[in-house]
N, C-alpha and C positions, 0 to 999 in steps of 0.2 A: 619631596614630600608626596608630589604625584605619584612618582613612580612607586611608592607603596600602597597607596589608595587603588591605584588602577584596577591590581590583580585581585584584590579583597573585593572590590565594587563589581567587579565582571563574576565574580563566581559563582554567586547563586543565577542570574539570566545563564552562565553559559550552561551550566548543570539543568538547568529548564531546555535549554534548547537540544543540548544532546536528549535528554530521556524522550522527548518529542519526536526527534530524527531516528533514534533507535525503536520506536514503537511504532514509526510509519514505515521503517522495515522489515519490523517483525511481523504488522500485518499481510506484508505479501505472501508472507506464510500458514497465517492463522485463516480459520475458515470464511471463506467470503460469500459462500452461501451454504445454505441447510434445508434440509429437507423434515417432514414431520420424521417422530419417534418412529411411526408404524407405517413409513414409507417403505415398497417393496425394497429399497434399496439398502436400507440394514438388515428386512429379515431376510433375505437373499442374498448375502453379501458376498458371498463365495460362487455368483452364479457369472458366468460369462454374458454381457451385453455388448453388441459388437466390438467384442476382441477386445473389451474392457470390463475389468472385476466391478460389480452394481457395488462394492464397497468402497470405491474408490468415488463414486457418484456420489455418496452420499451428502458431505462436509467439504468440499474443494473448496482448496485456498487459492486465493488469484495465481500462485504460481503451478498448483494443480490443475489448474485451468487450459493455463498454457502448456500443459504437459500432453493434458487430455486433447487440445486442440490437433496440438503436434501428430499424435497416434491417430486422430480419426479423422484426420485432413484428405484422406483418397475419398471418403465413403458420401460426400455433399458432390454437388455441383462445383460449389465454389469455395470448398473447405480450404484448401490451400492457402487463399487469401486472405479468409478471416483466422486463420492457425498464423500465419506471419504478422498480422496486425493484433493479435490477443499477446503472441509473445513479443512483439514490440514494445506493446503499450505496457503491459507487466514487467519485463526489463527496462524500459525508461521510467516508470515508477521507483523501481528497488536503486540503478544508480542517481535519479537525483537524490535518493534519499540518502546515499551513502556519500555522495557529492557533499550535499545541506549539513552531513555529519561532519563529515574533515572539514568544514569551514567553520563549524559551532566549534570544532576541538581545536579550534586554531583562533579563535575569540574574532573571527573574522563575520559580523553581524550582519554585513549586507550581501555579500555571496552567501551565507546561508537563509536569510530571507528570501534571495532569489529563489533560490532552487527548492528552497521546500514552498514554496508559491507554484513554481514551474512541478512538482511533485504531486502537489493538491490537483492542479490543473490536469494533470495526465489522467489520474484518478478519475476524475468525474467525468472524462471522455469515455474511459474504460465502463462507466457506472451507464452512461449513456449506451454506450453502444453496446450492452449486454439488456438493458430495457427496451431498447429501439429493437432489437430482435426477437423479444421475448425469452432472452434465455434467464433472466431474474429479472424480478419476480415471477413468477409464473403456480401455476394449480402444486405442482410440485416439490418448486424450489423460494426460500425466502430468503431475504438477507441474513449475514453471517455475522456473527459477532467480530471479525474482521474487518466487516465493511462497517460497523458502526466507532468500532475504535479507531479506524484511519482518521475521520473527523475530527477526533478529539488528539487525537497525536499531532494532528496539522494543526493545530489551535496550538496546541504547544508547543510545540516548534518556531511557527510564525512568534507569538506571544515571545520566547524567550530570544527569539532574533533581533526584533525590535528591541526589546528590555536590554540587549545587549547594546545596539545601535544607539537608544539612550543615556545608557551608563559610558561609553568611552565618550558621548561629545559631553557629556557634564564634565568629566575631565578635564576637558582641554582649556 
């Protein structure tokens, strides 16, 4: 009789915890910062700013980020190293989030609360070390509808990890 209750009881937490896992990976894509409407960098957006399009400024997503770091890493002092640590920290964001996923799709509750814990946490280092700079917020740049739904997909995530981790020990 368990073993039919099991996979009905896990269904709704795991489908919480996937859309959670899937939307903290979609945010490394979605914009993580923004810039006003009548920032020079939409009405110029075709302009070259060192050796990068002002249109590509505009909206960058964490993984835009790390793209943009990559390319303008000669032109600092010590661009190299924060280009290796933005794309670090932005690729260790996207695999625990794909990690936290195959363990939500595998009904595996507490490897996927790991890791979208370990997810969040990258996150807010990333969120750190982009204000400790001054690179967001800044006169120019605000948060990205990106960086506000990562928040709420790590809530979801964590949320349906747990709900999971709940539902298989009432089972037992």
């Amino acid at each position: 009789m368990s073993n039919q209750t099991t996979p009905r009881n896990l269904t709704v937490p795991k489908i919480v915890a996937i859309v959670g896992n899937v939307l903290m990976l979609l945010c490394v894509f979605l914009p993580y910062a923004s810039v006003a409407k009548d920032s020079p960098y939409r009405e110029y957006a075709d302009e070259m700013v060192d050796g990068v399009r002002a249109g590509e400024l505009a909206d960058p997503s964490m993984f835009k980020f790390a793209t943009l770091y990559n390319k303008l890493k000669d032109q600092t002092s010590n661009g190299s190293e924060i280009a290796v640590i933005v794309m670090a920290l932005v690729a260790a964001i996207a695999i625990t989030a794909i990690i936290a996923l195959i363990f939500a799709c595998v009904s595996k509750g507490i490897p996927a609360l790991v890791f979208s814990i370990i997810g969040f946490l990258l996150f807010l280092v990333l969120n750190w070390d982009f204000s400790d700079r001054g690179v967001v917020p800044t006169d120019d740049y605000s948060w990205g509808f990106g960086y506000y739904l990562f928040y709420a997909a790590a809530l979801v995530a964590v949320v349906g990890a747990i709900w999971m981790i709940v539902s298989k020990r009432r089972e037992q």
